[in-house]
C-alpha positions in Angstrom: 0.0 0.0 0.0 1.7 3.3 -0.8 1.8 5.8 1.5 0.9 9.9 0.0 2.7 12.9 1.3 2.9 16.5 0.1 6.2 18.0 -1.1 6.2 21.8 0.3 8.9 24.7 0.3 9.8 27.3 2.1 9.0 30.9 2.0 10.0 33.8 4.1 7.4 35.9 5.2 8.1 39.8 5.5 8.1 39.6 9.3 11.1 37.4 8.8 8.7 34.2 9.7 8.5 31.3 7.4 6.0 29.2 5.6 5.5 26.3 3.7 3.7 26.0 -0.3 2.7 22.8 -1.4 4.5 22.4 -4.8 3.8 18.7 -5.3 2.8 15.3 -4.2 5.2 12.4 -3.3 3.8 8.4 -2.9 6.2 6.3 -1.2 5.0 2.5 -1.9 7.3 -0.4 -0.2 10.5 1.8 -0.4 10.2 3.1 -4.0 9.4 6.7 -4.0 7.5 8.8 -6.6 7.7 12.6 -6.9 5.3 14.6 -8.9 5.9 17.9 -9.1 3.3 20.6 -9.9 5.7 23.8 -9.3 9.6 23.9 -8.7 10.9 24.9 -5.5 13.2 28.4 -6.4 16.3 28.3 -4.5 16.7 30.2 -1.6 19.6 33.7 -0.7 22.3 30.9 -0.5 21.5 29.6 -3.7 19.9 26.2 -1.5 16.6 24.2 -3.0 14.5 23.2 -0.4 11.7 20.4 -0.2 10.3 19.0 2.9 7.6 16.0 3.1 4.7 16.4 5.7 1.7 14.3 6.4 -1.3 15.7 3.8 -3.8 18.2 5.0 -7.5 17.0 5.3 -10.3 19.7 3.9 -9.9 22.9 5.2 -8.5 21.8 8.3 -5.6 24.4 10.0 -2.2 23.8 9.1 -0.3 22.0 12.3 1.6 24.4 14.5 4.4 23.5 13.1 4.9 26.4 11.0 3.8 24.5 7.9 1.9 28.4 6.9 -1.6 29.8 7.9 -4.9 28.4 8.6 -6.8 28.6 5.2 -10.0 30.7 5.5 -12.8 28.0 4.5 -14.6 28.8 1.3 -18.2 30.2 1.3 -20.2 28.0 -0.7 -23.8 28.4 -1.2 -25.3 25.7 -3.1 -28.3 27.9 -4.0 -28.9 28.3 -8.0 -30.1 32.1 -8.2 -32.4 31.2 -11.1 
């Protein structure tokens, strides 16, 4: 059975904070490990390219405290058909 991660980078935020953008998804099945990449990580001041695996969100659910970025905002959906 394979096991699914996401493949996230890091970001400095402008109060000198960081955060982390999911750029791909990574499947790890009996030692073998696919990477599929929907964005490439761009290196960092020191010239460093930076990719970190972390457990996949569920929904909307917060991001963990830690420090993987901010909670999203969930969506307001109304199902209601104006016409």
């Amino acid at each position: 059975m394979s096991t699914r991660k996401d493949i996230c980078t890091p970001r400095k935020k402008k109060d000198g904070g960081t955060y982390w953008v999911k750029i791909g998804t990574a499947w790890d099945n009996d030692g073998k490990v696919q990477l599929v990449f929907d964005a490439l990580p761009i290196p960092d001041d020191q010239g460093r390219v930076v990719a970190n695996l972390f457990e996949p969100r569920t929904g909307d659910a917060p991001r963990a405290a830690s420090g993987r970025g901010e909670a999203r905002q969930p969506a307001d959906l109304n199902d209601e058909v104006p016409w």
